[in-house]
RODO-2510 file (C-alpha; in nm, 4 decimals, decimal comma):
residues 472
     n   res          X          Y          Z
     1     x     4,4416     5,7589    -5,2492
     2     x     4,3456     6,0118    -4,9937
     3     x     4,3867     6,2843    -5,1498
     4     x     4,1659     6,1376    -5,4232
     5     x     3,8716     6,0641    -5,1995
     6     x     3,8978     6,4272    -5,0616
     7     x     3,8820     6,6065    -5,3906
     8     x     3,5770     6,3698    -5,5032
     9     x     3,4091     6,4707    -5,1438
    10     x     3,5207     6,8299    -5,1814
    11     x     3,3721     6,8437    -5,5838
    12     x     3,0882     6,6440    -5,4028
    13     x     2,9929     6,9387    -5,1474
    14     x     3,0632     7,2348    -5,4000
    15     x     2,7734     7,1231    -5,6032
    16     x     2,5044     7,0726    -5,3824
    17     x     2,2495     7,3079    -5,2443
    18     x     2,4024     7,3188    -4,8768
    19     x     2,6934     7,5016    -5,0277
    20     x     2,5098     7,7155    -5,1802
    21     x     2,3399     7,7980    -4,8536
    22     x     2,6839     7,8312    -4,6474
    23     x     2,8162     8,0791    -4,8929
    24     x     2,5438     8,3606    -4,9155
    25     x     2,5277     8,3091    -4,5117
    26     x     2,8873     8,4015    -4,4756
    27     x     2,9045     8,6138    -4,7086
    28     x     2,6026     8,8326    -4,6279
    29     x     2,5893     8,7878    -4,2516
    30     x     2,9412     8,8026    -4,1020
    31     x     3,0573     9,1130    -4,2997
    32     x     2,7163     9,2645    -4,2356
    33     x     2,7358     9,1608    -3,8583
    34     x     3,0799     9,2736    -3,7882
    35     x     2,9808     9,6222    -3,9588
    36     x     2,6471     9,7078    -3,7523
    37     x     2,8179     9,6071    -3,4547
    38     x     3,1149     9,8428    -3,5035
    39     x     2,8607    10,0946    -3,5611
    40     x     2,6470    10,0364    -3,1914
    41     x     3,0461    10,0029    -3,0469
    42     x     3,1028    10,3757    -3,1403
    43     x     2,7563    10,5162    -3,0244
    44     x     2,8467    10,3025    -2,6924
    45     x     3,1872    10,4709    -2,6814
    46     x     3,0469    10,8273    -2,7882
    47     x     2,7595    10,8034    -2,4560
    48     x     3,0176    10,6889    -2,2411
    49     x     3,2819    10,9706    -2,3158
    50     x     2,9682    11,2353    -2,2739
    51     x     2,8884    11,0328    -1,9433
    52     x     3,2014    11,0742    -1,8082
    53     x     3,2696    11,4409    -1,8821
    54     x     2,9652    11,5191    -1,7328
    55     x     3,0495    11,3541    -1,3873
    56     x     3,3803    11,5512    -1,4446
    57     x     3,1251    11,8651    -1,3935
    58     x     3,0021    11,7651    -1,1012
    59     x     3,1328    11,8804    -0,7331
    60     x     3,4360    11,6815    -0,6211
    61     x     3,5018    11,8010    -0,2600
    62     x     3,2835    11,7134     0,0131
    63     x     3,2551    11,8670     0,3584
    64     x     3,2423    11,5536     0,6200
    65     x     3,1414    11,7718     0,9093
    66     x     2,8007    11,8545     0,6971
    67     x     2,5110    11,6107     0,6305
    68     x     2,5230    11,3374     0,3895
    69     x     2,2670    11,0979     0,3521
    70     x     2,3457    10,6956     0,3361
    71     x     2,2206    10,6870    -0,0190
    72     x     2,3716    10,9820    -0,1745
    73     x     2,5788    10,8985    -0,4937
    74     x     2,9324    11,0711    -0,4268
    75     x     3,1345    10,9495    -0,7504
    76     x     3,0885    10,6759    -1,0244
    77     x     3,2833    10,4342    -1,2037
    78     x     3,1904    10,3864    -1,5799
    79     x     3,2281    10,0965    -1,7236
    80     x     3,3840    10,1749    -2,0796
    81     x     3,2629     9,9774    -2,3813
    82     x     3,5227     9,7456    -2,5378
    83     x     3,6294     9,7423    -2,9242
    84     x     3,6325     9,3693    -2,9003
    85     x     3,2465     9,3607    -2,8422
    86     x     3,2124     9,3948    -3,2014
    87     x     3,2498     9,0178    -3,2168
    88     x     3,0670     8,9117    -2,8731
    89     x     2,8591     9,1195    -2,7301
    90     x     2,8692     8,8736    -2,4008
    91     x     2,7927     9,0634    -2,1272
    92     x     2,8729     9,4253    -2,2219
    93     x     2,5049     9,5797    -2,2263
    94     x     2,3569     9,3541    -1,9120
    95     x     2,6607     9,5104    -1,7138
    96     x     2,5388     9,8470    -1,5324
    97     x     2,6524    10,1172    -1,7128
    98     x     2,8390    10,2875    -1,3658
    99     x     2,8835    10,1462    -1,0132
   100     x     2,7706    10,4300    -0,7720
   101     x     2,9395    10,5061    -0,4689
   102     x     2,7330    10,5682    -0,1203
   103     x     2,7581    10,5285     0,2028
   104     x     2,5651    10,2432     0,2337
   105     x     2,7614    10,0728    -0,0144
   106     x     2,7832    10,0146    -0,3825
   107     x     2,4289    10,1253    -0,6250
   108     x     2,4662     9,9723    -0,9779
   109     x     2,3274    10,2193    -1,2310
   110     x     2,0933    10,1083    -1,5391
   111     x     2,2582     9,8721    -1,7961
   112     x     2,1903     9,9221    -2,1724
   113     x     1,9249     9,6487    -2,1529
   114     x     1,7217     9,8896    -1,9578
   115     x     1,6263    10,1301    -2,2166
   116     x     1,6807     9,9204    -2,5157
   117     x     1,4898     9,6448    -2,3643
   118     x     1,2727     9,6002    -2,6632
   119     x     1,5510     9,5907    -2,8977
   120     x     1,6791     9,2724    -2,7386
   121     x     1,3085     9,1173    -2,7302
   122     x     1,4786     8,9293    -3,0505
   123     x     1,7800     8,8196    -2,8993
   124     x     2,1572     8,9875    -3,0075
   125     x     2,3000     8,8938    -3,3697
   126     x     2,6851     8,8582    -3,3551
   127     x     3,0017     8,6926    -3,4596
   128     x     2,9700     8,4116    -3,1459
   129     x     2,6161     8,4015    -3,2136
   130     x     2,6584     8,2957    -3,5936
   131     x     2,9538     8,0660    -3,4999
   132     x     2,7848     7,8523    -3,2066
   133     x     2,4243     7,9056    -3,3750
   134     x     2,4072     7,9196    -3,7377
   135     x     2,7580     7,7710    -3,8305
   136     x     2,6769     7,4397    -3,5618
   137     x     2,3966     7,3734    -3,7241
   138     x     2,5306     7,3884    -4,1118
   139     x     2,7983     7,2142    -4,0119
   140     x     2,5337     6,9301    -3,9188
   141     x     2,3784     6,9694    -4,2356
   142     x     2,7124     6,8743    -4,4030
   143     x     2,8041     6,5667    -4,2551
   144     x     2,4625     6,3738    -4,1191
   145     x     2,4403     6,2028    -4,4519
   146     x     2,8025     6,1605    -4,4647
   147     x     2,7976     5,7467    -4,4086
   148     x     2,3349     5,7134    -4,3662
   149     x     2,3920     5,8887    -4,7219
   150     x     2,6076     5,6514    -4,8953
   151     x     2,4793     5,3215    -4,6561
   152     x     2,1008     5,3886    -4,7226
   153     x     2,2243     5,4543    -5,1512
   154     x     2,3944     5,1297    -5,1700
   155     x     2,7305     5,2770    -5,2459
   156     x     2,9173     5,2476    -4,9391
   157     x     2,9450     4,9002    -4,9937
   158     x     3,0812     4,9197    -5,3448
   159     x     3,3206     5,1944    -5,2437
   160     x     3,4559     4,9509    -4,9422
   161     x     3,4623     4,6341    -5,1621
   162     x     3,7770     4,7472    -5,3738
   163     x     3,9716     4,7218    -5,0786
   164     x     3,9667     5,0523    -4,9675
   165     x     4,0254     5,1311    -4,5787
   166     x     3,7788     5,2312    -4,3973
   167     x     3,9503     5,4750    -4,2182
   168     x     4,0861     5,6005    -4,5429
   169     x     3,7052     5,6410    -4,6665
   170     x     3,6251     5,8431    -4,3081
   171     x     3,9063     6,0497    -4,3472
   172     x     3,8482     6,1967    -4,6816
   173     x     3,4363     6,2609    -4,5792
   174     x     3,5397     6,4813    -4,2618
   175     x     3,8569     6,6475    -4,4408
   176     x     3,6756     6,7076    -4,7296
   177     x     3,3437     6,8088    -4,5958
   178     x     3,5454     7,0647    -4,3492
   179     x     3,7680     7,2050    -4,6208
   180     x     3,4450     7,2793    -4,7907
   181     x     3,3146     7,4374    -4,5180
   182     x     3,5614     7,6342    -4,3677
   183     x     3,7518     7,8213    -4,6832
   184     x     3,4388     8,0373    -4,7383
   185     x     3,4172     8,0944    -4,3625
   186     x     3,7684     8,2094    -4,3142
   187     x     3,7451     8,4389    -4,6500
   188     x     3,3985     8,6112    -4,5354
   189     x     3,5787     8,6798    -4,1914
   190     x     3,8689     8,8372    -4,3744
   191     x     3,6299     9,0078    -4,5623
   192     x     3,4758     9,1666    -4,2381
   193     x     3,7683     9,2201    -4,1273
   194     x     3,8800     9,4479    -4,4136
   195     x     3,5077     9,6733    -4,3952
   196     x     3,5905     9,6795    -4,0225
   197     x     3,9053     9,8263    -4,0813
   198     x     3,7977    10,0455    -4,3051
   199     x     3,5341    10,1950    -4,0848
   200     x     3,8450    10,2850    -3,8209
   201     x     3,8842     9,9261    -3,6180
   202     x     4,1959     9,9502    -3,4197
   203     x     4,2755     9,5684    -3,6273
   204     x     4,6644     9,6553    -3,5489
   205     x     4,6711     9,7354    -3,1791
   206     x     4,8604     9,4949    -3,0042
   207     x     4,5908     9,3034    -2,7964
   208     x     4,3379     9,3181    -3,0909
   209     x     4,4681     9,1359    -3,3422
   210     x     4,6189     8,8375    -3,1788
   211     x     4,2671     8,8115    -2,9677
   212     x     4,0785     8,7889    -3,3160
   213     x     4,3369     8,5279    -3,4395
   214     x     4,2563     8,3393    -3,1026
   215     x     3,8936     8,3592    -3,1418
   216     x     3,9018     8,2079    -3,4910
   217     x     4,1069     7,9063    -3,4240
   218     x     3,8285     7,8505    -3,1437
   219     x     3,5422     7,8888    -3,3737
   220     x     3,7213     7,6266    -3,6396
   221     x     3,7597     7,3730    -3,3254
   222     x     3,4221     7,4487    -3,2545
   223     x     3,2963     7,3578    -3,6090
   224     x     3,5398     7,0265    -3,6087
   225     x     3,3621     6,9885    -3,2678
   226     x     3,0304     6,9366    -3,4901
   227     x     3,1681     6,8182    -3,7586
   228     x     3,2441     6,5316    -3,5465
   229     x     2,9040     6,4871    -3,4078
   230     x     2,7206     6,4814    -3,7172
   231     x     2,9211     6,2225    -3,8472
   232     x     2,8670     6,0059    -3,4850
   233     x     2,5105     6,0497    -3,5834
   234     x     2,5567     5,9557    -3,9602
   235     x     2,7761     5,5997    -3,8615
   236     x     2,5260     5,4947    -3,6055
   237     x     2,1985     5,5230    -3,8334
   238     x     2,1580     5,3782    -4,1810
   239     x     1,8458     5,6139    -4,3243
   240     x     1,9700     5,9865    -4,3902
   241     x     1,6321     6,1034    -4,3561
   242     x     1,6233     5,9733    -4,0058
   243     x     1,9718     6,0909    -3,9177
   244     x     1,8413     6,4190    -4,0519
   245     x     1,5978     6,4497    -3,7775
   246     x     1,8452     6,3450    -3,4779
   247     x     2,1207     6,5709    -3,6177
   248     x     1,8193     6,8559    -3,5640
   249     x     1,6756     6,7290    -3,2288
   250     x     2,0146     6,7143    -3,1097
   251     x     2,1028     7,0610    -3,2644
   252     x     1,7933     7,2279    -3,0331
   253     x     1,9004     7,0805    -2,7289
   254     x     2,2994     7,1177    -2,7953
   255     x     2,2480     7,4460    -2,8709
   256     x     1,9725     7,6382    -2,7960
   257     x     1,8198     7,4318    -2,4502
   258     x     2,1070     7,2615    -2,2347
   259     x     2,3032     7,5996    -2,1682
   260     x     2,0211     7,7552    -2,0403
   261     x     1,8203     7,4791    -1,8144
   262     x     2,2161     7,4840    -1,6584
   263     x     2,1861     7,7888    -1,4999
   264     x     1,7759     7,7565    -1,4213
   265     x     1,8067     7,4206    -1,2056
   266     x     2,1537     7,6027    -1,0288
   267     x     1,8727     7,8656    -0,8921
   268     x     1,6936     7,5784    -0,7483
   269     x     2,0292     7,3780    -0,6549
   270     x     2,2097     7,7037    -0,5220
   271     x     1,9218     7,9692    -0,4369
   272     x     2,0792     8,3404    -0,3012
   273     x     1,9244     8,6275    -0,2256
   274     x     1,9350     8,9279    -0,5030
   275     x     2,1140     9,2900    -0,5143
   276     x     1,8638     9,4930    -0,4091
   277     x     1,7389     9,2586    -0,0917
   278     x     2,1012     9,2606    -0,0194
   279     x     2,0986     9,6587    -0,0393
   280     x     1,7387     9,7092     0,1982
   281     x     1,9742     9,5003     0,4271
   282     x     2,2446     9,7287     0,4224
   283     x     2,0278    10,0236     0,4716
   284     x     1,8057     9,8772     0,7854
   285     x     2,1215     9,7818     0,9416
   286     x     2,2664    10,1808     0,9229
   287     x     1,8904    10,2871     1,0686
   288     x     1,9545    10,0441     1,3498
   289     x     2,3156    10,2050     1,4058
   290     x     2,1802    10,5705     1,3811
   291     x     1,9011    10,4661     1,5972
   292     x     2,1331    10,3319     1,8892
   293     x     2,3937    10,6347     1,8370
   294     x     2,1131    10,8982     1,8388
   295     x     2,0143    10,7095     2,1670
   296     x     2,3009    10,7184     2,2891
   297     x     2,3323    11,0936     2,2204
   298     x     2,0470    11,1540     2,3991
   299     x     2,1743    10,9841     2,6719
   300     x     2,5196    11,1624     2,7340
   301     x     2,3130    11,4879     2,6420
   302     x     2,1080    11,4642     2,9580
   303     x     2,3990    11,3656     3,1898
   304     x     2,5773    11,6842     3,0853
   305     x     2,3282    11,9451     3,1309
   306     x     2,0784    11,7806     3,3731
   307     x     2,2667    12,0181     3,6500
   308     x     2,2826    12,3347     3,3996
   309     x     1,9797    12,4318     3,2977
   310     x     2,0864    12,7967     3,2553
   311     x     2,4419    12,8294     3,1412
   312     x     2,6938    13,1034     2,9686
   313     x     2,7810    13,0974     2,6326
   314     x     3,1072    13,0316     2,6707
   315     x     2,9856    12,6947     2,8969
   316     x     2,7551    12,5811     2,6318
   317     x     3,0777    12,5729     2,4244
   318     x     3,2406    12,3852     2,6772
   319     x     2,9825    12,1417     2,6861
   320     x     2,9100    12,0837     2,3406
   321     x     3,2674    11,9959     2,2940
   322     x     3,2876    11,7460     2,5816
   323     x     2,9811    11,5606     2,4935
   324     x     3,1622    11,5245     2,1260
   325     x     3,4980    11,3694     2,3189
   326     x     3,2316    11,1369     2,4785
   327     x     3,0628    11,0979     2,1576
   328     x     3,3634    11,0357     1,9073
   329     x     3,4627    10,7056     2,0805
   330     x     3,0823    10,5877     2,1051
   331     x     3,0487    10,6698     1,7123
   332     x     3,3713    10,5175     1,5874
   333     x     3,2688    10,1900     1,7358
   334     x     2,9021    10,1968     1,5902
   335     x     3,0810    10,3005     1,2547
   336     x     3,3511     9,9742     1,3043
   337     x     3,0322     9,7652     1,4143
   338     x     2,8001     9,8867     1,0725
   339     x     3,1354     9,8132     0,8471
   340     x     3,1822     9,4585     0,9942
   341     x     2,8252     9,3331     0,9443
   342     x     2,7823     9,5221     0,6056
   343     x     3,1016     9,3457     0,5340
   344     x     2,9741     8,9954     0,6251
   345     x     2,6923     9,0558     0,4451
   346     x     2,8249     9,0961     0,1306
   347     x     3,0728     8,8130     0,1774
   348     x     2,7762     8,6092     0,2553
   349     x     2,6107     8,7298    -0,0873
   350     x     2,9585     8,6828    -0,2961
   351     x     2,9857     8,3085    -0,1909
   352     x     2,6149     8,2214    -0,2800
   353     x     2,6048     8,3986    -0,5676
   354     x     2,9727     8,2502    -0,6829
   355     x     2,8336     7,9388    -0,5455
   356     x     2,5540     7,8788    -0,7400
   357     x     2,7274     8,0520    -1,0714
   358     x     2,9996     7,7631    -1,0194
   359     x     2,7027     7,5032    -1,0305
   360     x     2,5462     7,6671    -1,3205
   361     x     2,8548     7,6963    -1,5613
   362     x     2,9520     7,3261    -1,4818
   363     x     2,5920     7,1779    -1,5486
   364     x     2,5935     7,3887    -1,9036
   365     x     2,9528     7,2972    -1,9596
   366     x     2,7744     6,9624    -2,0456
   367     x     2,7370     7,1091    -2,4114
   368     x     3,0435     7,2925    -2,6479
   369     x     2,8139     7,5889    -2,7028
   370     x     2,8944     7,6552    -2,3607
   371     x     3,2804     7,6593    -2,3684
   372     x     3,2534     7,8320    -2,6811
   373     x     3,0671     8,1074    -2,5063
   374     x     3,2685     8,1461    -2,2370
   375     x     3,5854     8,1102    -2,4205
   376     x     3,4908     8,3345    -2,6884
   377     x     3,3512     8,6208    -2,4388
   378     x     3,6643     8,6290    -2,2935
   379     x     3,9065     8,6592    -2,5600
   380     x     3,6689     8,9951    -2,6277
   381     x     3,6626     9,1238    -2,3012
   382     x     3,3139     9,1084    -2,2673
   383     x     3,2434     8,7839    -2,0735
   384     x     3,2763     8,6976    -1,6587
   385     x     3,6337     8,8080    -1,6476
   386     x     3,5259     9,1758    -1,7429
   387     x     3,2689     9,1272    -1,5219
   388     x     3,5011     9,0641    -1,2206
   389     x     3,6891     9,3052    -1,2938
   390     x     3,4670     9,5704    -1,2810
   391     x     3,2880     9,4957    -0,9832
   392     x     3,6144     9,4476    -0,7856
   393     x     3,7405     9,8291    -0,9715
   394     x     3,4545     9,9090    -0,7984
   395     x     3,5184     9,7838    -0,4504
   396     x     3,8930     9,9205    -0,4359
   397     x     3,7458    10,2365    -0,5203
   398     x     3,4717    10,2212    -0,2604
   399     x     3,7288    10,1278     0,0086
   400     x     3,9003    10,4281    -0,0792
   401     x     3,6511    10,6430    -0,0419
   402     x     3,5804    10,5012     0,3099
   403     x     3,9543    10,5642     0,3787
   404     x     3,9119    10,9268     0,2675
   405     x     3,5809    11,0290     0,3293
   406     x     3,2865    10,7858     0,4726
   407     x     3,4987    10,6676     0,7776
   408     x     3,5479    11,0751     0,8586
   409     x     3,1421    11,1622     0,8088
   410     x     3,0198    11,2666     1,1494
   411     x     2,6415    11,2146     1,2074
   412     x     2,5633    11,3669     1,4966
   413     x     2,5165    11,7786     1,5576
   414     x     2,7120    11,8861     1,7970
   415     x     3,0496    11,8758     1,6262
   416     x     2,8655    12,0453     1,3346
   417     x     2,7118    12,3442     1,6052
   418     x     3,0684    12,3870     1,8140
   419     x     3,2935    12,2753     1,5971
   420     x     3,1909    12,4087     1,2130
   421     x     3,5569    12,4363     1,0892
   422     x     3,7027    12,1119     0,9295
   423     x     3,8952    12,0195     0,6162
   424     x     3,7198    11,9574     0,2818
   425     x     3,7882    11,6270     0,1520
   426     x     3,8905    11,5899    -0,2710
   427     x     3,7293    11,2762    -0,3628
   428     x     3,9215    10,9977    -0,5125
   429     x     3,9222    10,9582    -0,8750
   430     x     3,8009    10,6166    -1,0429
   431     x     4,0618    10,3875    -1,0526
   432     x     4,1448    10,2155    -1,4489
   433     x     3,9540     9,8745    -1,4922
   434     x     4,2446     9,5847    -1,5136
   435     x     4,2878     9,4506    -1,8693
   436     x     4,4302     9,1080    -1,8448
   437     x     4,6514     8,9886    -2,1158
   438     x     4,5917     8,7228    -2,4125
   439     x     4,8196     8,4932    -2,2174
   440     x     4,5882     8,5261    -1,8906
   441     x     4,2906     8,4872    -2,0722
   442     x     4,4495     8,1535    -2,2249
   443     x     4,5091     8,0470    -1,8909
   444     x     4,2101     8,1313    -1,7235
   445     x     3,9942     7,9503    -1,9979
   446     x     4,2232     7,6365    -2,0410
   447     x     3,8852     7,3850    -1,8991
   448     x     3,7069     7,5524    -2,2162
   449     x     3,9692     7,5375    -2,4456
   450     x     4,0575     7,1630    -2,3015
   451     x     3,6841     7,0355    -2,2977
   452     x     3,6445     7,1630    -2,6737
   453     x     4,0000     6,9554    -2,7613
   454     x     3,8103     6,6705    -2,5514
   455     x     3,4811     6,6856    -2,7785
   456     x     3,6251     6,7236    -3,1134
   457     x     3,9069     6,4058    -3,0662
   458     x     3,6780     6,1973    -2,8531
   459     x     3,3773     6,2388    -3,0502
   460     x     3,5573     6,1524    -3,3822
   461     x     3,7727     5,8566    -3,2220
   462     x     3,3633     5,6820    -3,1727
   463     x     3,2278     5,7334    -3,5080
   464     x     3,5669     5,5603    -3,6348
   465     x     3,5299     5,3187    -3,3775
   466     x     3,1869     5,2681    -3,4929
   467     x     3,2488     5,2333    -3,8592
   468     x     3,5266     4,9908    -3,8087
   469     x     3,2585     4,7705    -3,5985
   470     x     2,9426     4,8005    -3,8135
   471     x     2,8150     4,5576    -4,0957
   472     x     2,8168     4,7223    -4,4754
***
């Protein structure tokens, strides 16, 4: 008898208007989608190869004895673009496009946002965009008159008078409406697939293809996840037209309001201070520190030749390099004392800012178009995981170039005058960014993953609750 009722409901969806609708949209946009963003991928790929052999030009040894100023860029780290963006963009082009490295600490170059700015006036158009945008909402469309429909048409109550279960009767309207649904969605995707492949998508590298497998199961929990809300809707209202307007008003906030006002009230909940306020800091502390050591200097300088104004060459030799024995111990400690406060400071920053992310994610985790989001940007590699990543690439590579080079800049003269002969220091290459494996991923996402499986079975277990309850 099931199997009955879901053929009728699958013959009922076929010929109405709404599937019309679903099948030119996956058809047209998801092969179309997956194809342009291939396309930006490789220009992506093709500015940051020519980015990167360009820095290659540049000098890579650096004289410590000589002068380098606090905000002089000595290397870069590029962040590489990631194949997997094709599907989620996330946050590949808000990223900066290098990290900097300086002696007053990390400078994040432009991001792609920066001189494409009007480009994304519109908003970005891909894969996770269709799936928790578009896709949500026709999924709505298919179910909201699934019971209002037949209630407000005087059928339901025909259909359930021959004895048939009502759960029965449920059954076959979400099976059947989500068949329906998702067999022209899975054959557009393989359809993209197949262009994207033939374009030159690495589809058979190892940690491709199982991530694109992964990120369609989510997006077909993510549909069941709406599936089962539109038929909530449909079981607790009896006019389709007005179920038709609360499937839409709860659509807008769902999708396209909730995730964001999450992450606006965290800046009033969690407020910390930004980047650049953080850098200013940075740099007025090292003043301060140059200030006190040139003091200092000045100091010892006076002490040593306050009985000599006249002396030999060989003397002034003698001097110079005694007041840089005095002065070595005086600077190490003023370079230990800069390192620990710049240090706090950016702890300080980290927490806030990881503070109030924490409070943002969980206030838009209220929605499913959150955890799909999340999840989905990091199966591709493009979400907060890349994100750490990078920035902590970044710091092991800064605090190697303190190890090799900032901790052995000297700031004052004297050494440079008396003592001009020192080793050149080879800077340290970038280190690799850290790719974490599908199994990681899994593990680091299991809240989205969990709170999707949460949705989807506790949203349909009340709309059969609900239909056992209510009066035909």
């Amino acid at each position: 008898m099931l199997m009955t009722l879901i053929q009728k409901e699958i013959m009922h969806h076929i010929l109405s208007v709404r599937f019309v609708a679903l099948l030119l949209m996956c058809l047209l946009l998801i092969p179309l989608t997956l194809s342009i963003n291939y396309q930006n991928y490789r220009q992506n790929l093709v500015d940051y190869q020519e980015a990167v052999k360009l820095a290659n030009l540049e000098e890579k040894t650096v004289n410590p004895k000589m002068p380098l100023e606090p905000e002089i860029e000595v290397s870069k780290l590029f962040l590489k673009p990631t194949p997997m963006s094709v599907f989620a963009n996330g946050l590949g082009d808000a990223l900066p496009s290098y990290l900097g490295m300086t002696r007053n600490g990390i400078i994040q170059g432009a991001s792609t946002l920066a001189s494409d700015s009007l480009a994304y006036l519109l908003g970005h158009l891909d894969f996770l965009f269709l799936v928790g945008t578009v896709f949500s909402l026709l999924a709505l469309l298919f179910t909201f008159d699934a019971v209002a429909g037949e209630r407000e048409a005087g059928t339901l109550r025909i259909t359930l008078a021959n004895s048939l279960p009502r759960d029965l009767f449920l059954w076959s309207k979400l099976i059947g409406g989500y068949l329906v649904f998702v067999v022209p969605f899975l054959v557009s995707l393989l359809f993209g697939l197949l262009v994207l492949v033939w374009q030159g998508f690495p589809l058979g590298e190892p940690e491709i293809f199982p991530r694109i497998l992964s990120l369609t199961l989510v997006s077909l929990l993510y549909i069941a996840v709406f599936f089962a809300i539109g038929t909530v809707i449909s079981t607790y209202l009896d006019n389709a037209k007005t179920a038709l307007i609360v499937v839409f008003t709860f659509w807008v906030f769902a999708v396209l309001i909730t995730p964001r006002v999450g992450f606006l009230a965290a800046k009033f909940i969690s407020q910390t201070q930004t980047s650049q306020s953080i850098y200013l800091e940075k740099t007025a502390l090292r003043e301060n520190i140059n200030i006190e050591l040139e003091e200092k200097k000045r100091k010892i300088h006076q002490e040593l030749w306050k009985n000599r104004p006249q002396s030999s060459l060989e003397e002034q030799i003698a001097i110079g390099k005694e007041m840089d024995e005095q002065m070595k111990p005086i600077e190490e400690e003023l370079r230990q004392e800069f390192k620990e406060h710049a240090d706090e400071i950016d702890r300080r920053y980290k927490r806030d800012k990881a503070r109030q992310e924490g409070v943002g994610e969980t206030l838009s985790r209220i929605t499913p178009t959150s955890s799909l989001t999340y999840l989905a940007t990091n199966l591709t590699q493009t979400g907060k995981r890349k994100r750490s990543n990078y920035f902590q690439a970044g710091e092991r590579y800064y605090d190697a170039l303190h190890a090799d080079l900032f901790s052995k800049i000297v700031d004052h003269a004297t050494t440079r005058m008396f003592n001009p002969e020192t080793d050149i220091v080879k800077i340290t290459q970038p280190p690799p960014l850290e790719i974490p494996t599908l199994a990681e991923t899994l593990r680091q996402s299991v809240v989205d993953i969990l709170l999707l499986c949460f949705f989807a079975v506790a949203l349909t277990t009340v709309s059969f609750l609900k239909f056992f309850r209510s009066d035909i």
